[in-house]
C-alpha positions as CSV (number, residue, x, y, z in Angstrom):
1,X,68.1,90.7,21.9
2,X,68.1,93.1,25.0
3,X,65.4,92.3,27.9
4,X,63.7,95.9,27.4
5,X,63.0,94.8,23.8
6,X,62.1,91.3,24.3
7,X,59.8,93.7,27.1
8,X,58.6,95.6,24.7
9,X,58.0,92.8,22.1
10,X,55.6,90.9,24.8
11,X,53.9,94.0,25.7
12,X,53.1,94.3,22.4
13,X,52.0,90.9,21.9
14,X,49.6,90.7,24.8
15,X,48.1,93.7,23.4
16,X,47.3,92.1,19.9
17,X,45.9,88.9,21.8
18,X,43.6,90.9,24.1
19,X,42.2,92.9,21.0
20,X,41.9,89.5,19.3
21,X,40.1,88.4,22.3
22,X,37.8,91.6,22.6
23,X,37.0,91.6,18.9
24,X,36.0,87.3,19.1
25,X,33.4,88.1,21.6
26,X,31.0,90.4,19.4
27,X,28.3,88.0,17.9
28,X,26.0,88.8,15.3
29,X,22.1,87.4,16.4
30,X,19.6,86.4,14.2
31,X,15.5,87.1,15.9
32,X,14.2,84.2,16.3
33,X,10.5,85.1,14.7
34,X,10.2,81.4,14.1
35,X,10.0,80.2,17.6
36,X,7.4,83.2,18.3
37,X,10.2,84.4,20.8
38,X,9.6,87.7,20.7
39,X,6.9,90.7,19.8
40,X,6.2,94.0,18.3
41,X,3.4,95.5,20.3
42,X,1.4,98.6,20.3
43,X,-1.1,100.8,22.3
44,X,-3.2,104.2,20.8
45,X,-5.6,106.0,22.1
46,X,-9.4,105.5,21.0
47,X,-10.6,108.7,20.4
48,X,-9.8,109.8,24.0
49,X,-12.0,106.9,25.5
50,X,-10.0,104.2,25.5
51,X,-6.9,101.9,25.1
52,X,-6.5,99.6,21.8
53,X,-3.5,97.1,21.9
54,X,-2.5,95.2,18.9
55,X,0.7,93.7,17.5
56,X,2.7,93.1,14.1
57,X,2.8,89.6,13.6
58,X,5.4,89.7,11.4
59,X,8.5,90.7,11.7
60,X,12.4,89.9,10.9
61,X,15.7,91.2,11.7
62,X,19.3,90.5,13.5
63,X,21.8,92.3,15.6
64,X,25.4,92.4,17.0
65,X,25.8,92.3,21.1
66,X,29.0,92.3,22.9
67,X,28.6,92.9,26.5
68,X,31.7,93.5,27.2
69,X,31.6,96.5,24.5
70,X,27.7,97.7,24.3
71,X,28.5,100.8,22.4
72,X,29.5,99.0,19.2
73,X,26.1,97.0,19.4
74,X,23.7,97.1,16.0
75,X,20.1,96.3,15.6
76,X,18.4,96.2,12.4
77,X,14.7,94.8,12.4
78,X,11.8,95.0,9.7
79,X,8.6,94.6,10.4
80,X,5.4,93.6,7.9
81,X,2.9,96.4,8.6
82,X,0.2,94.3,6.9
83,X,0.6,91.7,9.8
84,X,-1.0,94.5,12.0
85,X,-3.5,92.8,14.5
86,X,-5.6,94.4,17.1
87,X,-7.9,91.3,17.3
88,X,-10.6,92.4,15.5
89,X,-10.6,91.6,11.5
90,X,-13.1,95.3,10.6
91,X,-10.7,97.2,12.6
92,X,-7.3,95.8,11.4
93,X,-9.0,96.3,7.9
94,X,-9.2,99.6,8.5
95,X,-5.6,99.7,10.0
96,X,-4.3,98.6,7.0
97,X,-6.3,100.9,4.9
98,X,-5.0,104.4,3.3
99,X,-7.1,106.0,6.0
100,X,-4.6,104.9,8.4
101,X,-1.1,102.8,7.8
102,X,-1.8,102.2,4.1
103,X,-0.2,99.1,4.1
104,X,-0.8,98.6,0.3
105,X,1.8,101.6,-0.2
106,X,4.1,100.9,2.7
107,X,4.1,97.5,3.7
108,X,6.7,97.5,5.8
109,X,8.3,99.7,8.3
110,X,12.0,99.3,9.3
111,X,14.4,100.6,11.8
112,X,18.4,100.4,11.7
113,X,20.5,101.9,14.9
114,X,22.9,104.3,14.6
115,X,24.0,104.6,18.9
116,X,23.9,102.7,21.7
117,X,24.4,104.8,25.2
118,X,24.3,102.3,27.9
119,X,25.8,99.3,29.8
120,X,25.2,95.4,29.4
121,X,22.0,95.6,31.6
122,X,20.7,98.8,29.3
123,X,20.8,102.0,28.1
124,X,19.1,104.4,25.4
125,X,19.4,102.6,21.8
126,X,18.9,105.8,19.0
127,X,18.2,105.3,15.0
128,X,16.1,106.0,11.8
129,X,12.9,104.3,12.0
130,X,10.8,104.2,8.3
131,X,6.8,104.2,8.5
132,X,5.0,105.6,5.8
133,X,7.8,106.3,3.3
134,X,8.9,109.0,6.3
135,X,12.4,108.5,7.9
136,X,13.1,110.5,11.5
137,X,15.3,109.4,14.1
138,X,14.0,108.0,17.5
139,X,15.2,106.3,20.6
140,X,14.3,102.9,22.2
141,X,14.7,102.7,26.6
142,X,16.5,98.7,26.0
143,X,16.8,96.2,29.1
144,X,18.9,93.3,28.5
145,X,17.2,90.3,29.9
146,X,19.6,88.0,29.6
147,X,21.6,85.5,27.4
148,X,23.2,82.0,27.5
149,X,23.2,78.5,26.2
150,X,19.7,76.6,26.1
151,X,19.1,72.8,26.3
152,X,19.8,72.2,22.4
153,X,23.4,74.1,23.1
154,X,22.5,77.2,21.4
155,X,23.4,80.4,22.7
156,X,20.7,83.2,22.5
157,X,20.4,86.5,24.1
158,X,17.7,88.6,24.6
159,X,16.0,91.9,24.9
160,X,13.1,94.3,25.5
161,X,12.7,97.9,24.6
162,X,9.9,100.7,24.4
163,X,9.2,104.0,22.6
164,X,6.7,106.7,21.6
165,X,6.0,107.5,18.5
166,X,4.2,110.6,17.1
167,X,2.2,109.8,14.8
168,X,2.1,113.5,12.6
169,X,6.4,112.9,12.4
170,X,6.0,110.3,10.1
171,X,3.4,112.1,7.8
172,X,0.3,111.2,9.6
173,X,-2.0,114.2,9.5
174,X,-5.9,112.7,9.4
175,X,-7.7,113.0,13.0
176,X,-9.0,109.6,12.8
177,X,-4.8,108.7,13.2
178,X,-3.8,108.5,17.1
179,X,-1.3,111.3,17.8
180,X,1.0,109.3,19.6
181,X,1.6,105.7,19.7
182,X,3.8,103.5,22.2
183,X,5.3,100.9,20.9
184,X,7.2,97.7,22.9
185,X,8.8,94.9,21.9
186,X,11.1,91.9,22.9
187,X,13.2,89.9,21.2
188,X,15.0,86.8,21.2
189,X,18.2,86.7,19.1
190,X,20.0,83.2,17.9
191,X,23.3,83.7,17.4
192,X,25.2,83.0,14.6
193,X,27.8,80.5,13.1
C-alpha cells in the first residue's frame, strides 16, 4: 500500500471517528415534572388594571441538547390546561370554563420545535404551539442555565425561555379574554439511558 493511500485511508478514518464522536454527544432529556424542577408561568392583564400571575401545574415533555451542535436541538412539551392555577379556586374555575380556555374541550395545549437559532448559552427557539384546537407558529427567547452531573450521578441540563402570546391567534375572540399573554417557563431535563 502507497503512503498517500494509507494517507488518505487515515484521513478518512479520523473523519468517521469524529462524526461518531459528534453524533454520541446529542442526548435526549426527559423534564423532570416529578421533582417540581421546573414551571409553566403566566401573566395577563386584568382588564387594564392590573397583573394576574398563575401557572400550569401540570405539564410533561422531553428534548434533545447537544451543545456542541445547538441547531439540531428539539423540544417537545405538553401541558394540562386544566392544571391552570392563578391561586384563587372562583377565578381558575372560570379559567377553565368555555368563557375563557375551555379546558373541557381542550385540555391540553402542546408545542413541538421546528428551529433553533442560537449558541449553547441561547438563542431564538421557533415552533407550532396548539391551544384551543388552533395551531400557529411562535418563538421562545431560551437561556441555557446550565447542565452537569448532581450528587446521585445524574446528569441534567437546564433551561428558561419566555414568549408572548396573542390571545385572538389562537381563536380567542370574547373581551373578557386578555389580548396578549406572556408566558415563561424553566425546565429541568434528566437525561436519558
Amino acid at each position: 500500500m502507497s503512503v498517500t493511500r494509507i494517507f488518505k485511508t487515515g484521513i478518512l478514518a479520523t473523519l468517521f471517528l469524529l462524526a461518531g464522536l459528534t453524533q454520541a454527544t446529542a442526548a435526549n432529556y426527559k423534564i423532570d415534572t416529578e421533582g417540581m424542577h421546573g414551571y409553566v408561568e403566566f401573566k395577563v392583564s386584568h382588564m387594564g388594571f392590573s397583573i394576574i400571575g398563575g401557572r400550569f401545574n401540570k405539564f410533561t415533555g422531553n428534548f434533545s441538547w447537544d451543545k456542541s451542535n445547538p441547531a439540531a436541538s428539539t423540544v417537545e412539551v405538553t401541558i394540562d390546561t386544566t392544571s391552570v392555577d392563578t391561586n384563587h379556586a372562583q377565578r381558575d374555575e372560570h379559567i377553565n370554563s368555555p368563557d375563557l380556555l375551555n379546558t373541557a374541550k381542550f385540555p391540553t395545549a402542546t408545542f413541538k420545535s421546528t428551529k433553533y437559532a442560537g449558541d449553547a448559552s441561547g438563542g431564538k427557539l421557533s415552533g407550532d404551539f396548539t391551544l384551543n384546537g388552533v395551531t400557529k407558529p411562535i418563538t421562545i427567547d431560551v437561556k441555557a442555565i446550565g447542565e452537569g452531573t448532581d450528587f446521585r450521578q445524574v446528569y441534567r441540563a437546564g433551561f428558561t425561555g419566555a414568549t408572548t402570546l396573542n390571545g385572538a391567534d389562537f381563536g380567542y375572540t370574547s373581551q373578557m379574554f386578555p389580548k396578549t399573554i406572556e408566558l415563561a417557563l424553566s425546565v429541568e431535563g434528566i437525561q436519558q439511558k
